[in-house]
C-alpha positions in Angstrom: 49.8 122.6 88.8 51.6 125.8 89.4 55.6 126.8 89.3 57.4 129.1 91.3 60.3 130.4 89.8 63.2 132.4 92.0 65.0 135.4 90.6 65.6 137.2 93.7 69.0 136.1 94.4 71.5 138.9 94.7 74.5 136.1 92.6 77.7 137.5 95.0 79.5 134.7 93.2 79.3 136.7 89.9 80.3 139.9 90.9 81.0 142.4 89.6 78.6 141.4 86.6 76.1 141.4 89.5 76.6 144.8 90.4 74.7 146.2 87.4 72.8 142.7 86.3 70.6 140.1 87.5 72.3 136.5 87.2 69.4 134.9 85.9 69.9 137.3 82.9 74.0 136.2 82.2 73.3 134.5 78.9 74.1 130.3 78.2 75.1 130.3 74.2 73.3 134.2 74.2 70.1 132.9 75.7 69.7 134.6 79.6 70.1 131.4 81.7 66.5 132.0 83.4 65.0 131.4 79.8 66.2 127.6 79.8 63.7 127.2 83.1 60.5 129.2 81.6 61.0 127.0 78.5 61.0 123.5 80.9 58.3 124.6 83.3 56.0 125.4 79.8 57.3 121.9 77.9 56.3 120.1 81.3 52.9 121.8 80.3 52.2 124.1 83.4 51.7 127.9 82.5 50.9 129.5 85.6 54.3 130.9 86.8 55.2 133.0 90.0 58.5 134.6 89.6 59.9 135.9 93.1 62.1 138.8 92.3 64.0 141.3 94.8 66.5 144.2 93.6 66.5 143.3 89.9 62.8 143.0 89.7 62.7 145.8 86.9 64.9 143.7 85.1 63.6 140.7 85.2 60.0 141.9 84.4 61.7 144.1 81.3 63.3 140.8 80.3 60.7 138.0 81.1 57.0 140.3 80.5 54.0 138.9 80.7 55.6 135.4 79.8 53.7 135.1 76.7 56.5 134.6 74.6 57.1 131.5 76.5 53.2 130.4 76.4 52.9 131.4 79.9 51.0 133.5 82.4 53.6 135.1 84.3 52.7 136.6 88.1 55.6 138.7 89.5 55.7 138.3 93.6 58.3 140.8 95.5 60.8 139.5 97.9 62.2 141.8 100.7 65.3 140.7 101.0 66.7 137.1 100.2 65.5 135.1 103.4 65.5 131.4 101.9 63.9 129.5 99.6 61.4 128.9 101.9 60.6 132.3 102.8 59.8 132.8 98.9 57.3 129.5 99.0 55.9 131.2 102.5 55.2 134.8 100.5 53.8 133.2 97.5 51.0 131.7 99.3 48.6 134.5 97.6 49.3 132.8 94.4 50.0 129.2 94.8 46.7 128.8 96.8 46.3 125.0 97.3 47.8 123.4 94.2 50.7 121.7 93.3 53.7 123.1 92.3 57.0 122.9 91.2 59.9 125.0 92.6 62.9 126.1 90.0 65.7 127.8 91.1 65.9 130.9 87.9 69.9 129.9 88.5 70.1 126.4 87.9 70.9 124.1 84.1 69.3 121.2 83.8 69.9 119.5 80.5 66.9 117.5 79.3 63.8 119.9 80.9 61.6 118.1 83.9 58.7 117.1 82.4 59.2 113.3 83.5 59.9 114.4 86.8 56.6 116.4 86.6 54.6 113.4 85.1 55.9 111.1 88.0 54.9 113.3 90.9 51.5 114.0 89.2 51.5 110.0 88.9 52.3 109.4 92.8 51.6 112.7 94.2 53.9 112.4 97.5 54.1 115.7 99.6 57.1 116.1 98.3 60.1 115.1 95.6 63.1 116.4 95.3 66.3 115.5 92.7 69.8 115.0 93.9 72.9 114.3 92.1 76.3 113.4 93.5 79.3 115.9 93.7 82.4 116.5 94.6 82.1 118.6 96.9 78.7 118.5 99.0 79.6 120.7 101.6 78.5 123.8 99.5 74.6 122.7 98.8 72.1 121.2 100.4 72.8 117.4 101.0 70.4 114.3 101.6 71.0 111.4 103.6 68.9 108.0 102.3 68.5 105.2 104.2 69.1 101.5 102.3 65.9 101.1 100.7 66.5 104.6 99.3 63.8 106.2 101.1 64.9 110.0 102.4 65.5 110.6 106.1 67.2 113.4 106.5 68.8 116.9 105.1 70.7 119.7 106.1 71.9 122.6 104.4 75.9 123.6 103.3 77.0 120.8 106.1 80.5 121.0 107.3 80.6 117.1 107.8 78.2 115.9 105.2 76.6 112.5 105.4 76.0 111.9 101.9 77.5 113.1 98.5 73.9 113.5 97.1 73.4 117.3 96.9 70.1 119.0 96.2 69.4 120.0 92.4 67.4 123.2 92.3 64.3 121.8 91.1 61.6 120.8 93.7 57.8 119.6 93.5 55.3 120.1 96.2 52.1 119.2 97.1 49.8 122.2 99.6 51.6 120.4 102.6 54.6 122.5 102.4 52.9 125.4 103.8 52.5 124.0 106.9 55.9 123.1 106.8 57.7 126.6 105.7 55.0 128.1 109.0 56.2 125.5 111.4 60.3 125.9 111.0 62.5 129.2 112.4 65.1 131.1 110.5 68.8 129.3 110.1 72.0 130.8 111.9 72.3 132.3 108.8 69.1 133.9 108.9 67.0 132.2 106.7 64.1 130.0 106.0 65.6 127.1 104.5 64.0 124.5 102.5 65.6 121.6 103.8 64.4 122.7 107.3 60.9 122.6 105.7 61.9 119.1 104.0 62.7 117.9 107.0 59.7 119.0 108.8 57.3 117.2 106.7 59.8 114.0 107.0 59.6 114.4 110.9 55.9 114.5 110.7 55.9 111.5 108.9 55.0 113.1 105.4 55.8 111.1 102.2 59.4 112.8 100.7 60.6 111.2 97.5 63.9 111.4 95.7 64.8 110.9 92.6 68.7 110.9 91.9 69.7 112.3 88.2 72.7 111.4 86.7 72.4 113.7 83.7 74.0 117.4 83.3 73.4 119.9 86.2 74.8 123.5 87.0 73.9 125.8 89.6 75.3 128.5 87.0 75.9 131.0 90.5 80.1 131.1 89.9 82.0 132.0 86.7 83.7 128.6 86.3 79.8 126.7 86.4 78.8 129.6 83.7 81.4 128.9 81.1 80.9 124.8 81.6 77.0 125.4 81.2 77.8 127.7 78.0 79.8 125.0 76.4 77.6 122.2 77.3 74.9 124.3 75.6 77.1 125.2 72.5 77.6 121.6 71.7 74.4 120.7 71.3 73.5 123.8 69.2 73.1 122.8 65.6 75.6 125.6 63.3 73.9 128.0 60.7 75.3 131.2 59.3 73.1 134.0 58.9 75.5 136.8 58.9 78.2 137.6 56.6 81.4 135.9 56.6 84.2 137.0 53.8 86.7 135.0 51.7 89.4 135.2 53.7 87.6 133.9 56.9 87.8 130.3 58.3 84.8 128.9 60.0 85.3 125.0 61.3 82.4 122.8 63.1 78.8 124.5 65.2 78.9 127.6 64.6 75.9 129.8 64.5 76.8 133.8 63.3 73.0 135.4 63.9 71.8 138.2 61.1 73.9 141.0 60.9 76.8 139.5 62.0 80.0 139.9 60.2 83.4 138.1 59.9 85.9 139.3 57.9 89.7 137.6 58.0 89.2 135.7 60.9 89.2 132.1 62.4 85.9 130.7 64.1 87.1 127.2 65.6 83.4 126.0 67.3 81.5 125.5 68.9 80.3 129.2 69.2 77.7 131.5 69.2 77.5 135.1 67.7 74.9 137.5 68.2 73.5 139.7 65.7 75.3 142.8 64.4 78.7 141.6 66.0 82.1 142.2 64.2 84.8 140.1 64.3 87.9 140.9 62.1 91.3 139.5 62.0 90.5 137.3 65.3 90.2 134.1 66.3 87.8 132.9 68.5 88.1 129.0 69.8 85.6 126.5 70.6 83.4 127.1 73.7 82.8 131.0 73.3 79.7 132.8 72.6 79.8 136.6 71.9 76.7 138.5 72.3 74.7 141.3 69.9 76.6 144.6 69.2 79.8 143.6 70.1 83.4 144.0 67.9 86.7 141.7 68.0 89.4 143.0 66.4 92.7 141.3 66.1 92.0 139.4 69.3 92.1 135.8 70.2 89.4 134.4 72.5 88.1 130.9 73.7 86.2 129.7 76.3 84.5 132.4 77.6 81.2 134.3 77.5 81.1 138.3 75.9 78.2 140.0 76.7 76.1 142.5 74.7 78.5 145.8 73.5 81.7 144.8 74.6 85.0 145.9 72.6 88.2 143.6 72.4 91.0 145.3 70.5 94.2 144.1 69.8 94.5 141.5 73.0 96.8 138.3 72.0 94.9 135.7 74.2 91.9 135.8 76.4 90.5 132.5 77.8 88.5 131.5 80.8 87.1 134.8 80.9 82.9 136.3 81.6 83.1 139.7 79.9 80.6 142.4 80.7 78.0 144.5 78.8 79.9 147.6 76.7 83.8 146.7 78.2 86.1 147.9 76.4 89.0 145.4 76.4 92.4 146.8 74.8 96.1 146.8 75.0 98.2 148.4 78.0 100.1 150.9 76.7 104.1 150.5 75.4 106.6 150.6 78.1 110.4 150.1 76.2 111.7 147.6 77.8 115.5 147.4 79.1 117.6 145.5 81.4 119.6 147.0 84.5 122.5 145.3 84.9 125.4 145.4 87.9 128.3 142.7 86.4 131.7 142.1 88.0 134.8 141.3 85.9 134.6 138.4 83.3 130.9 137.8 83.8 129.2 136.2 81.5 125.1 137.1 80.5 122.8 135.2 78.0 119.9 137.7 77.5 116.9 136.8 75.5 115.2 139.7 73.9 
């Protein structure tokens, strides 16, 4: 069994960290999000991996390599534009040959890998499986519509009036028939080759689809909001250590990991967070859900909740929360304006100014 990984996405949602980065790169806990797929796909024991890639294809190859660090064999296939998921299973033909394969969107969380799901399908071998999950809001995925017994029947993508809550996770297994499927649909109004088209093809032609609905922890990581809840689901389950340096007159409460290199001196690390090698942080807090990369310095800041990337400077800022910071920022102070009041008062008035 093979996996085809997708990287190719151009992540709008993210920009402007997009403009300069690929979004499988943004780091969970200071681990690129794309990593947390490679290490699934190689625990659910495949190795041979196909990673579509498009405009940050340099990136991702300087990132990922050969995929041995991973135990893989990593085959880089070249995506024109972003045309659909199904577009990228039509291109990768070449390397998926007739085998069985799982499809992993390089964007998505899943907390707990997929090797079960991978045992089952090898177990029952339909033509297809996918996972759903319930949300909120379905109208923003791909949704599925089950009939009582559970069985699939049909699926449609981003639906303005969806029939089900049951939204596609971006994990998919498929045996060779798919093929024929992604050759036998045409392009969405949007312009693409979608995969529930394809799904739906091998369901009209009377091809065995399976579902499997997962109730545990699942992010498409493609917005900021979904980044920082991935990061701190990932931070709470990260055992603490200190390998840095952290002074006398520094705090540090609950998981927190400070890599090599590190440094803490006066400061208040409330976790859980992660902080990359060589980073200083001095007279700062920084609250529970945060992970600050490599290289990066926090002086007489506050920060929680949010996600620093490699390099990036935060100098004497009272409170940042809720926040994706990118790669050598420099985050400082406005400078002072005096302030004063400019007042127009008739007779006898009477003015309570707090200042």
């Amino acid at each position: 069994m093979k996996a085809l990984v997708l990287s190719g996405g151009a992540g709008t949602r993210l920009r402007p960290i997009t403009h300069t980065y690929a979004k499988q790169l943004v780091p969970v806990a200071n681990k690129p999000v794309l990593f947390y797929g490679l290490e699934a796909i190689a625990e659910a024991g495949i190795t041979e991996v196909g990673i579509v890639v498009g405009d940050t294809a340099t990136e991702i190859q300087r990132a990922v390599g050969d995929g041995s660090a991973f135990g893989l064999d990593i085959t880089y296939i070249q995506q024109s534009a972003p045309l659909g998921l199904a577009h990228a299973v039509l291109i990768a033909k070449g390397f998926l040959g007739d085998e069985d394969f799982v499809m992993y969107l390089g964007d998505n969380f899943i907390v707990g890998g997929i090797a079960g799901l991978v045992d089952e399908f090898r177990g029952t071998r339909p033509d297809a499986q996918i996972l759903l999950t319930k949300v909120a809001d379905p109208s923003a995925f791909g949704v599925a519509e089950l009939d009582s017994s559970g069985k699939v029947v049909a699926l449609e993508e981003k639906p303005a009036t969806p029939r089900s809550d049951l939204a596609l996770v971006g994990v998919f297994l498929f045996s060779p028939a798919v093929h024929e499927a992604v050759q036998g649909i045409d392009p969405s109004a949007r312009g693409e080759l979608e995969i529930t088209d394809a799904l739906q093809w091998l369901i009209d032609h009377g091809r065995d689809v399976r579902s499997t609905t997962i109730s545990g922890y699942w992010k498409d990581t493609g917005n900021v909001i979904d980044m920082l809840e991935v990061n701190r689901a990932v931070l709470e389950g990260v055992e603490g250590r200190v390998d840095g340096s952290v002074d006398a007159a520094s705090e540090i409460i609950g998981q927190v990991t400070i890599e090599a290199g590190a440094e803490i001196r006066g400061s208040r690390i409330v976790g859980p967070v992660a902080i990359g090698a060589n980073t200083l942080i001095v007279g700062s807090y920084v609250g529970p859900s945060t992970s600050i990369a490599s290289d990066c310095r926090i002086d007489s800041s506050e920060i929680e909740f949010s996600i620093v990337l490699a390099g990036a400077t935060i100098q004497g800022v009272r409170r940042i929360e809720s926040s994706l910071i990118g790669r050598d920022v420099e985050v400082t102070p406005a400078a002072g304006v005096p302030a004063a009041h400019r007042l127009v008062l008739g007779d006898h008035s009477q003015v309570r100014i707090s200042s």
